[in-house]
Each structure stands twice: as structure tokens, then as C-alpha cells.
C-alpha atoms as a printed R data frame, in Angstrom:
    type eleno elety resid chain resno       x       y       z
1   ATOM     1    CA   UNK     A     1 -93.949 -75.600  16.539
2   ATOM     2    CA   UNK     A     2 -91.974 -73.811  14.119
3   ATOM     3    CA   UNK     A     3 -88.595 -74.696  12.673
4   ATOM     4    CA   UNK     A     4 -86.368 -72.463  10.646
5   ATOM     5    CA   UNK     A     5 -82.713 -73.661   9.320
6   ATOM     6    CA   UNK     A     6 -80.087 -71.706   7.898
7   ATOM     7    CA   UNK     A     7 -77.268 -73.494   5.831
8   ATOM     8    CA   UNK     A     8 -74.032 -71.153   6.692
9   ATOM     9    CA   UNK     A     9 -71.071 -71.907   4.381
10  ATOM    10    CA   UNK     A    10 -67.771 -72.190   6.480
11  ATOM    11    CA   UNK     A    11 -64.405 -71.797   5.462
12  ATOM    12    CA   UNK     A    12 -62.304 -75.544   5.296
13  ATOM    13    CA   UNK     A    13 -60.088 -75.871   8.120
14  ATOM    14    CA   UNK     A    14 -56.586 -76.001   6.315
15  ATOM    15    CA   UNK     A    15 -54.402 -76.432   9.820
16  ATOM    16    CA   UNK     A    16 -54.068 -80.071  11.061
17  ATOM    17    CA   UNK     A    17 -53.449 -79.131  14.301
18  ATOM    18    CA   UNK     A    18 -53.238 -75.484  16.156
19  ATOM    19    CA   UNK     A    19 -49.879 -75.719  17.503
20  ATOM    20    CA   UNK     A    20 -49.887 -71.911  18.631
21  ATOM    21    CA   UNK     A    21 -46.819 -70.627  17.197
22  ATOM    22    CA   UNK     A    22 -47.619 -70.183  13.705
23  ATOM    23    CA   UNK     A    23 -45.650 -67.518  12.054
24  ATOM    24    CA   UNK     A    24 -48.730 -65.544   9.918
25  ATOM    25    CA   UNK     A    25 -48.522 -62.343   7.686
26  ATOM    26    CA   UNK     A    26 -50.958 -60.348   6.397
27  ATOM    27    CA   UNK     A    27 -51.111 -60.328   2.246
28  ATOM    28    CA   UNK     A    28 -52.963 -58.294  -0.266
29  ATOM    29    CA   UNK     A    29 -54.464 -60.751  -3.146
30  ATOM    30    CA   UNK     A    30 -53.591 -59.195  -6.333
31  ATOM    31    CA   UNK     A    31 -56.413 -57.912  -8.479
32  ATOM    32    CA   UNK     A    32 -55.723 -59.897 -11.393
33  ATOM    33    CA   UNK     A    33 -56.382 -63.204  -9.783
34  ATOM    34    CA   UNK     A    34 -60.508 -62.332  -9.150
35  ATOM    35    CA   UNK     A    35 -60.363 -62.119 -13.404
36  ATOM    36    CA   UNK     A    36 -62.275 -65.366 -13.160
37  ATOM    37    CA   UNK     A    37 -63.807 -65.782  -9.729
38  ATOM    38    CA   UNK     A    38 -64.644 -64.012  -6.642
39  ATOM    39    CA   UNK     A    39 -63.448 -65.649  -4.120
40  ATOM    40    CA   UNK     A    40 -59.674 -67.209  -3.537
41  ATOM    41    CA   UNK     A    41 -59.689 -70.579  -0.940
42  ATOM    42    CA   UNK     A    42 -57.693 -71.117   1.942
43  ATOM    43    CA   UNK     A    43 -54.162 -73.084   1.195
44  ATOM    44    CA   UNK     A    44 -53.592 -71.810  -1.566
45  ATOM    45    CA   UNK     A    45 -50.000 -71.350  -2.082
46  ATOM    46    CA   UNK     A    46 -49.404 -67.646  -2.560
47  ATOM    47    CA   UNK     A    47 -45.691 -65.909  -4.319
48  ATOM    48    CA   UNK     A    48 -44.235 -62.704  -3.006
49  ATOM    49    CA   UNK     A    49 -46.522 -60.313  -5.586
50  ATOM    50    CA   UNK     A    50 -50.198 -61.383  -4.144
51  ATOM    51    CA   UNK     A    51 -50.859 -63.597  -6.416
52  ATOM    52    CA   UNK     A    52 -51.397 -67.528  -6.834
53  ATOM    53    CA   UNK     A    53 -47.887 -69.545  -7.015
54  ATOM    54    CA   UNK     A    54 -46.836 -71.155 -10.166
55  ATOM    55    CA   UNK     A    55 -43.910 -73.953 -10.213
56  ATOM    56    CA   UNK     A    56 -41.709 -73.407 -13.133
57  ATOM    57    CA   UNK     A    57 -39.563 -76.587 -14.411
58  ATOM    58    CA   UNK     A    58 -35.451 -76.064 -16.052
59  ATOM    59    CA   UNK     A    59 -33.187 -78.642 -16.411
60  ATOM    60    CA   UNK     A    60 -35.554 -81.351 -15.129
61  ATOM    61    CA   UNK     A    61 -36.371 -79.362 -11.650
62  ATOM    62    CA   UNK     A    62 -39.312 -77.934 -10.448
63  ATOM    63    CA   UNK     A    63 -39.544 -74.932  -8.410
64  ATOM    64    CA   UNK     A    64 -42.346 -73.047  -7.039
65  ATOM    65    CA   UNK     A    65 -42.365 -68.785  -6.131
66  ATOM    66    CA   UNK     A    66 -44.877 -69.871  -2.935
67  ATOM    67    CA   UNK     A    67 -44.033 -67.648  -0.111
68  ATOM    68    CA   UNK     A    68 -47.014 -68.641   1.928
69  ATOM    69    CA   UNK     A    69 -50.472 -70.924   2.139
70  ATOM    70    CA   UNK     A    70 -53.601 -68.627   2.131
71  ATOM    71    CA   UNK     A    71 -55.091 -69.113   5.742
72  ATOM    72    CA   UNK     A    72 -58.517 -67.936   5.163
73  ATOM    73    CA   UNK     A    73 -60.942 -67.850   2.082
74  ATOM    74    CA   UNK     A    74 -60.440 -64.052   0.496
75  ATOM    75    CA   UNK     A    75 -62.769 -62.610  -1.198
76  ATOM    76    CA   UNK     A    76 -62.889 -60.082  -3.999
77  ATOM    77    CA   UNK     A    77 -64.477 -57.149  -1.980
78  ATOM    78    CA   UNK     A    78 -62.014 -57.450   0.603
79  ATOM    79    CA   UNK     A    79 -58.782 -58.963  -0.948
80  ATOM    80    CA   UNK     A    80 -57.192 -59.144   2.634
81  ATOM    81    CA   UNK     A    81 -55.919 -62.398   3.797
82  ATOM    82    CA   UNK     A    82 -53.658 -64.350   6.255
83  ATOM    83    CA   UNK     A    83 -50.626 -66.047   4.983
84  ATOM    84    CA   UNK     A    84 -49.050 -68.809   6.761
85  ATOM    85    CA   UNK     A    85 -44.939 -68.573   6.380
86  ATOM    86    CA   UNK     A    86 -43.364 -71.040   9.101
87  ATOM    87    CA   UNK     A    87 -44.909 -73.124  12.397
88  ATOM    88    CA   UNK     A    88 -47.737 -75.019  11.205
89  ATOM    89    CA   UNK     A    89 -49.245 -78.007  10.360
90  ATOM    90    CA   UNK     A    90 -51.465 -77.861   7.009
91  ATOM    91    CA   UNK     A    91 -53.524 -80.352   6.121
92  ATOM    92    CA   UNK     A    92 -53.757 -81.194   2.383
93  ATOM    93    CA   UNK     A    93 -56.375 -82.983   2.094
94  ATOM    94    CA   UNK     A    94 -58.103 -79.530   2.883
95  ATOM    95    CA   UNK     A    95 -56.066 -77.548   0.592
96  ATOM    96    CA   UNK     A    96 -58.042 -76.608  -2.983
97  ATOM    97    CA   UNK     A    97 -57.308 -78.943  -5.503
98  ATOM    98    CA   UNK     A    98 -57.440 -78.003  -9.757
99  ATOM    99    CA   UNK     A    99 -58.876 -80.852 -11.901
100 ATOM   100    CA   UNK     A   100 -58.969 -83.494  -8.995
101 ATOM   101    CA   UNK     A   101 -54.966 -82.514  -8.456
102 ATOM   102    CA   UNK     A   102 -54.157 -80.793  -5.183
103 ATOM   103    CA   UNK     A   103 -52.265 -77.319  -5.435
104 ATOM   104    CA   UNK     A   104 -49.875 -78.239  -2.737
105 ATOM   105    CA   UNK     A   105 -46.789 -79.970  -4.688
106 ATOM   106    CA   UNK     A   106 -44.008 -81.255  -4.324
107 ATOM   107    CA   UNK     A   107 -42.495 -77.849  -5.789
108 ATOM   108    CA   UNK     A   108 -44.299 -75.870  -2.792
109 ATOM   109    CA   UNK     A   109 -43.602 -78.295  -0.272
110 ATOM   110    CA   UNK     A   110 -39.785 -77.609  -0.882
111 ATOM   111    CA   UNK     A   111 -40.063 -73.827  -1.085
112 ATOM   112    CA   UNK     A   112 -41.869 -73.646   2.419
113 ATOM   113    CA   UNK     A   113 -39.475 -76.194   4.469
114 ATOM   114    CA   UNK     A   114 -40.859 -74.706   7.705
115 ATOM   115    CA   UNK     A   115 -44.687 -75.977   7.247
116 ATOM   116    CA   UNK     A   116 -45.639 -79.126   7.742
117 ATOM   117    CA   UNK     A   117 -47.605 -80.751   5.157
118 ATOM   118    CA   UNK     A   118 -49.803 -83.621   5.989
């Protein structure tokens, strides 16, 4: 008998739940963020120019320039994505995180009222 197995890497499921009226757009990844990798992961909060959102504090508020969570993985030979704008359920727990802190803050939770973050 022989047995082959083949380890396929899948993207992380960033929606909670499928609720079937998510409001998605598609979004070009901007160049300069594959300086350092190839690949950009799903819910990651994206701004209006492509690239990853920042949150920017004055007068002791934060605000983020997110637009939309990153739906699917992108990579850098295809910088094509999914963003999710309104109508869903995101999970964080899915959602990248940078040096054991998730991306999704409280900054980007307030700029996208319509998504559910759980």
C-alpha cells in the first residue's frame, strides 16, 4: 500500500460567521508594502491608498485611515485582494497580529462602525 500526503497551506478564515450580505470591494495592495515580505494576510486593516492602515494619535485620540479588512491573503505577484467595507462579522482572533498585539484596534474598530468585530 502506498501513502502520499501533501500539507496545503490555507488561508485563516477571518469571517465569524457568513451572514451573506457583506458589502466587499476589490483593492489593489500598494507596491511599497511587499518592501519586506511577499505576501499580505487576511484582516488586515487596509486605508484608502492600498496600503496597510496606521492609527495616528492628537490631543489624546487615536484614529485610524482603515477603509477596509483584507479578506483574502494577497500576494506579491498578484497584489489583488478583497476588502471588506460594511456587513460582516470578523473574527479577531483570526486577524494577523504584530509582536503578539492584534492589528485590529480600538482605532480601526471605530473607523469601520459597520463590521462587527468579535
Amino acid at each position: 500500500m502506498n501513502f502520499t500526503s501533501n500539507a496545503v497551506e490555507m488561508t485563516k478564515e477571518i469571517l465569524k460567521r457568513k451572514l451573506g450580505g457583506e458589502y466587499l470591494v476589490p483593492v489593489t495592495i500598494a507596491s511599497s508594502e511587499f518592501a519586506y515580505t511577499d505576501v499580505i494576510k487576511a484582516g488586515t486593516p487596509i486605508n484608502a491608498d492600498g496600503e496597510a492602515a496606521s492609527d495616528t494619535e492628537y490631543g489624546g485620540a487615536t484614529t485610524s485611515d482603515a477603509v477596509g479588512i483584507l479578506l483574502n491573503d494577497v500576494y506579491v505577484e498578484n497584489p489583488n485582494g478583497s476588502l471588506i467595507k460594511a456587513f460582516a462579522a470578523v473574527n479577531v482572533a483570526n486577524c494577523p497580529k504584530v509582536d503578539n498585539v492584534s492589528v485590529i484596534t480600538d482605532a480601526v474598530k471605530a473607523a469601520l462602525p459597520l463590521i462587527a468585530f468579535e
